[in-house]
Residue frames as qw, qx, qy, qz and C-alpha x, y, z in Angstrom:
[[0.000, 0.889, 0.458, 0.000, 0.00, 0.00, 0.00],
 [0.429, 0.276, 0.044, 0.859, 1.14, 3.49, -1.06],
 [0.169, -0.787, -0.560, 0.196, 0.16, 6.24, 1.40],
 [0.355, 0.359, 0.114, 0.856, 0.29, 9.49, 0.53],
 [0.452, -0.590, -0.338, 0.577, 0.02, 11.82, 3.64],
 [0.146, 0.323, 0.101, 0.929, -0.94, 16.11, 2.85],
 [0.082, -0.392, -0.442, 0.803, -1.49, 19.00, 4.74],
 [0.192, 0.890, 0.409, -0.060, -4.09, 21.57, 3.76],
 [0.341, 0.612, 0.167, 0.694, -3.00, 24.69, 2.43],
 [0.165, -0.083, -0.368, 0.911, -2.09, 27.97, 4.70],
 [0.074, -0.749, -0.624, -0.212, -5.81, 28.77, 6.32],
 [0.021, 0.885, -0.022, 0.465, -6.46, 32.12, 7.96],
 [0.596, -0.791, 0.112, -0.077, -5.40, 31.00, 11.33],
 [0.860, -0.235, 0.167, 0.421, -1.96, 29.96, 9.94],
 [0.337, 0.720, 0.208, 0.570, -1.79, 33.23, 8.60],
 [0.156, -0.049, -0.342, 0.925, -2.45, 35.32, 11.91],
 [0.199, -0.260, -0.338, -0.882, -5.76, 35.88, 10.71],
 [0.233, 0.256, 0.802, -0.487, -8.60, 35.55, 13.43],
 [0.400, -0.060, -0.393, -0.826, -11.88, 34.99, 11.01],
 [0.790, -0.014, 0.241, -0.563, -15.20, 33.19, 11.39],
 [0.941, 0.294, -0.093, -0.139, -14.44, 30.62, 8.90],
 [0.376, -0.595, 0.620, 0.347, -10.71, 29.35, 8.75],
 [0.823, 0.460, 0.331, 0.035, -10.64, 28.79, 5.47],
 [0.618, -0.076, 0.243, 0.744, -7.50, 28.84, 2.89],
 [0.258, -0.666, 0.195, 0.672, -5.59, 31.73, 2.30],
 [0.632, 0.741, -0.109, -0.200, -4.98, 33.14, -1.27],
 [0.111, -0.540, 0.830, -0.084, -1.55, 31.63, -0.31],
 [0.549, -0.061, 0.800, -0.235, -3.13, 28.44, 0.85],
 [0.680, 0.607, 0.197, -0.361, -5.05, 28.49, -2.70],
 [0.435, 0.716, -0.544, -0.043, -1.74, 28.58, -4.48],
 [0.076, -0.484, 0.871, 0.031, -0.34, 25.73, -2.70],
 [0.827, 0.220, 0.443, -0.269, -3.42, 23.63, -3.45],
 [0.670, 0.679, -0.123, -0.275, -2.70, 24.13, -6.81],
 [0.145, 0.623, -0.766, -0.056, 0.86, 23.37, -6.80],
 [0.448, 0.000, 0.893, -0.047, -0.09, 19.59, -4.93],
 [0.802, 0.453, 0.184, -0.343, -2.26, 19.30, -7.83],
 [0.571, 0.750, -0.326, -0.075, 0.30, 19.55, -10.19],
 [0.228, -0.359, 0.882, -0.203, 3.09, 17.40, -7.74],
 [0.416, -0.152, 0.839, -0.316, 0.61, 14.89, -7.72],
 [0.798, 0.335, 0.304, -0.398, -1.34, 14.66, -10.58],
 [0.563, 0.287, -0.755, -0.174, 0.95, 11.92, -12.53],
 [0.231, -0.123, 0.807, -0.530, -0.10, 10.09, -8.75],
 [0.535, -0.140, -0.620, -0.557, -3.26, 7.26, -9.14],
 [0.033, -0.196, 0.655, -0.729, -4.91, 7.01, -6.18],
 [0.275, -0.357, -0.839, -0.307, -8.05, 4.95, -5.40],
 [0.385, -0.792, -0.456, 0.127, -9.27, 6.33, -2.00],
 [0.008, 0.619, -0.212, 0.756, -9.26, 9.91, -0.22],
 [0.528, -0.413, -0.599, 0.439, -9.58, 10.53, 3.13],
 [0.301, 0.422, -0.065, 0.853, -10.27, 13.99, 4.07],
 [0.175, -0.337, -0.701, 0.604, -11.01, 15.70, 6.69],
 [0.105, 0.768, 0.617, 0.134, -14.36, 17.46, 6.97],
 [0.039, -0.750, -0.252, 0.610, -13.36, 21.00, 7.72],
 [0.505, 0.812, 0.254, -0.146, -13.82, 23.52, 4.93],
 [0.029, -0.828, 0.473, 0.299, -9.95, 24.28, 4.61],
 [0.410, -0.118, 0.903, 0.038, -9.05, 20.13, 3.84],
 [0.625, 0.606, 0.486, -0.074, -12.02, 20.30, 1.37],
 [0.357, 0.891, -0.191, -0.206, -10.55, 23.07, -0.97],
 [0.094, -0.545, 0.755, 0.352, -7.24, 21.33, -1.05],
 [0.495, 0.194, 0.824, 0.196, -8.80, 18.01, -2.18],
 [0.562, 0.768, 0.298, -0.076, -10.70, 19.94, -4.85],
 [0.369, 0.834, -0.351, -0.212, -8.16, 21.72, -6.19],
 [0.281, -0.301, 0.869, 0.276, -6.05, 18.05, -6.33],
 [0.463, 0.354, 0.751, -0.309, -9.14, 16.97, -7.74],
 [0.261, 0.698, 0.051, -0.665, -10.23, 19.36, -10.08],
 [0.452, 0.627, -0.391, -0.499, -8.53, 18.46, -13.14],
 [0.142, -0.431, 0.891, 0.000, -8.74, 14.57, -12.96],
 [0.588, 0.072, -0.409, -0.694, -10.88, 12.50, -14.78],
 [0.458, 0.055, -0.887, 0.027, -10.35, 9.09, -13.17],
 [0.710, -0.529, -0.295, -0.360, -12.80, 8.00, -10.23],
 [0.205, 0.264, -0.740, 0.585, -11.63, 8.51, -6.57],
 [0.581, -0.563, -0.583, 0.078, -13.74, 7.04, -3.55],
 [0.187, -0.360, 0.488, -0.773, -13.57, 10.36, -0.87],
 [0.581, -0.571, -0.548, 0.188, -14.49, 9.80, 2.77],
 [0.049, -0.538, 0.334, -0.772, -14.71, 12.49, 4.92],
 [0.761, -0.249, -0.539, 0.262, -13.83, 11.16, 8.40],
 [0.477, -0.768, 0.280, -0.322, -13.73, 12.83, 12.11],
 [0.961, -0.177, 0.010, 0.214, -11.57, 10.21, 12.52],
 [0.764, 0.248, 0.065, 0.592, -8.95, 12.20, 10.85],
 [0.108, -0.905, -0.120, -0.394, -10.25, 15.68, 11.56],
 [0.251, 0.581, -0.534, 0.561, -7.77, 17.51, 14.50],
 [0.428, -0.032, -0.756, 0.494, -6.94, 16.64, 17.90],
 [0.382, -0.717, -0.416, -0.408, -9.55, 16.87, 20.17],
 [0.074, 0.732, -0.406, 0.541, -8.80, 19.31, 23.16],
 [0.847, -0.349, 0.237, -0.324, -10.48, 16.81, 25.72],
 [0.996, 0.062, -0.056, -0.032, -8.31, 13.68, 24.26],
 [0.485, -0.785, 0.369, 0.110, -5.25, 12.98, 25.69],
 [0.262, 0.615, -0.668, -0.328, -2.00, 12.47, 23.51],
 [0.238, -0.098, 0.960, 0.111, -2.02, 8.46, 23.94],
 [0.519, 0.493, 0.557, -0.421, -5.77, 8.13, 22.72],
 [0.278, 0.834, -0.175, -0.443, -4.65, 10.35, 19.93],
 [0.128, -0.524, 0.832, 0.126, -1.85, 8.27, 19.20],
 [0.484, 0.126, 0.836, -0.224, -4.38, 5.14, 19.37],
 [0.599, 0.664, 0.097, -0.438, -6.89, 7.07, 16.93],
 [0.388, 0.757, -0.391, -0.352, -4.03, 7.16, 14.42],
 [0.034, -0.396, 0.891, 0.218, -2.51, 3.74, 14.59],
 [0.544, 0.300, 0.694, -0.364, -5.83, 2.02, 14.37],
 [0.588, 0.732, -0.042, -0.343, -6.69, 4.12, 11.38],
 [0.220, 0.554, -0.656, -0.463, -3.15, 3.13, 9.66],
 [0.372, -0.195, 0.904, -0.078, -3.72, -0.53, 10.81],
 [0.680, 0.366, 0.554, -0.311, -7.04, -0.72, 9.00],
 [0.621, 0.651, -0.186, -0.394, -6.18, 0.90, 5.75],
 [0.381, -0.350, 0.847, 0.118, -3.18, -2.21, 5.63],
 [0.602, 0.304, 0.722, -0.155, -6.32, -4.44, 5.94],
 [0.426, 0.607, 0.495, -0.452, -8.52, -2.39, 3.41],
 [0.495, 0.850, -0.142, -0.113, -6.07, -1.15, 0.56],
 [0.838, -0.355, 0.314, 0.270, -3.46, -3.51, 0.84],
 [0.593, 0.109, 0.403, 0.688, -2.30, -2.59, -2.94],
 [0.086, 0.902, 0.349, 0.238, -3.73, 0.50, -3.34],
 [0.313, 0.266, -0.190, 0.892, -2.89, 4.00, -3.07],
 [0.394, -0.785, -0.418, 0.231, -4.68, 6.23, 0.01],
 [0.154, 0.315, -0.121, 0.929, -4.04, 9.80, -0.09],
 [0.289, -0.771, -0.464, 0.327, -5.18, 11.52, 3.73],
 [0.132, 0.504, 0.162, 0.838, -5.90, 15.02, 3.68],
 [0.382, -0.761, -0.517, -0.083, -5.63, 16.72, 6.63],
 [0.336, -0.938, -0.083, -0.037, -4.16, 18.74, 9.75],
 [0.163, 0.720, -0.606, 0.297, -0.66, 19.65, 11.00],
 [0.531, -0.375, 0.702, -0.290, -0.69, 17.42, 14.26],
 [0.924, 0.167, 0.237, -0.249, -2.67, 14.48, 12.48],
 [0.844, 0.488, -0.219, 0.045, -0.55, 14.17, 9.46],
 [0.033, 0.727, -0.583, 0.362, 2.48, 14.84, 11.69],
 [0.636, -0.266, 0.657, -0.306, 1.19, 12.13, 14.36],
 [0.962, 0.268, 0.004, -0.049, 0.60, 9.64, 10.89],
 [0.527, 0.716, -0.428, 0.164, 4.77, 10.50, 9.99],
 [0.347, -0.399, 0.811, -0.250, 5.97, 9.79, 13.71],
 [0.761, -0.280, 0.522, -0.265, 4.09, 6.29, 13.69],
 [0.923, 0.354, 0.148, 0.029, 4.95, 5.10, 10.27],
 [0.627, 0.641, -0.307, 0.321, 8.81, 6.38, 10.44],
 [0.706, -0.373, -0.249, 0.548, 9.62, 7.17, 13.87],
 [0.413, 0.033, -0.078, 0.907, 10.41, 10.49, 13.00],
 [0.005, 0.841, 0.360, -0.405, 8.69, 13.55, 14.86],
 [0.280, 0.034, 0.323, 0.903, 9.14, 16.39, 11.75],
 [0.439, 0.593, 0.286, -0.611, 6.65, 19.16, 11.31],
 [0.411, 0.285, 0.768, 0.400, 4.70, 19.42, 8.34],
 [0.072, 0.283, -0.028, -0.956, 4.51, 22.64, 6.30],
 [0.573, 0.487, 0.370, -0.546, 1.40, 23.54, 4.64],
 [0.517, 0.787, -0.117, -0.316, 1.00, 22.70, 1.23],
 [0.102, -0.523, 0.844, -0.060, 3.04, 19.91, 1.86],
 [0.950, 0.006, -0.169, -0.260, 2.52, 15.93, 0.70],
 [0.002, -0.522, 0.851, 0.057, 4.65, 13.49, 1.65],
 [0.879, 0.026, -0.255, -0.401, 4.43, 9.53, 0.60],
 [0.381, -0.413, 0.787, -0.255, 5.17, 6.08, 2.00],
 [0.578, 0.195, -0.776, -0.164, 5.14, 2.83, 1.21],
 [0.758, -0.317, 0.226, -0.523, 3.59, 0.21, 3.29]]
């Protein structure tokens, strides 16, 4: 299985920007675009994304210009760290989730689309390494 692991795009609040919505940035808009274009020689059967409204624009604009059929899910499963849930739960959430897609997409590609912590907390468990993750940023793995 080939997992392919991307932040959203810079939203207002990774701007500085206190708004109602946190939704991407004209910045954040431009780096959608760019992961389109990084990724669109990528063939990917499932999405993951997270439900909030910043994680949606990026998958559309990977989306946008691709003709082939992609299964989305939009999952609270992925969605950010909940303030109430303590870091090991967290931790739990995320190895569960890799453990299933193993099961579920054994040859497949899986491209998750979400947060800073999340996609960070997917890199620590599938490399060991704690690295942030800049917006507008994919990275991929092998399974």
């Amino acid at each position: 299985m080939k997992l392919i692991l991307v932040r959203h795009g810079e939203s207002q609040a990774n701007a500085g920007n206190i708004a109602e919505e946190n939704n991407l940035t004209e910045k954040g808009r431009q780096q959608a675009k760019k992961l389109a274009i990084e990724l669109s020689q990528e063939n990917f059967e499932q999405i993951y994304c997270s439900n909030t409204k910043r994680c949606i624009e990026t998958m559309e604009a990977i989306l946008k210009d691709r003709k082939e059929y992609v299964n989305i899910c939009f999952s609270k499963l992925i969605s950010p760290k909940k303030k109430a849930e303590d870091d090991e739960n967290f931790k739990r959430r995320i190895k569960i989730f890799i453990e299933d897609l193993k099961i579920e997409f054994k040859d497949e590609t899986v491209m998750i689309i979400s947060h800073q912590l999340v996609i960070r907390r997917f890199w620590q468990e599938l490399t060991g390494k704690d690295e942030p993750i800049e917006n507008g940023e994919a990275r991929e793995i092998d399974l």
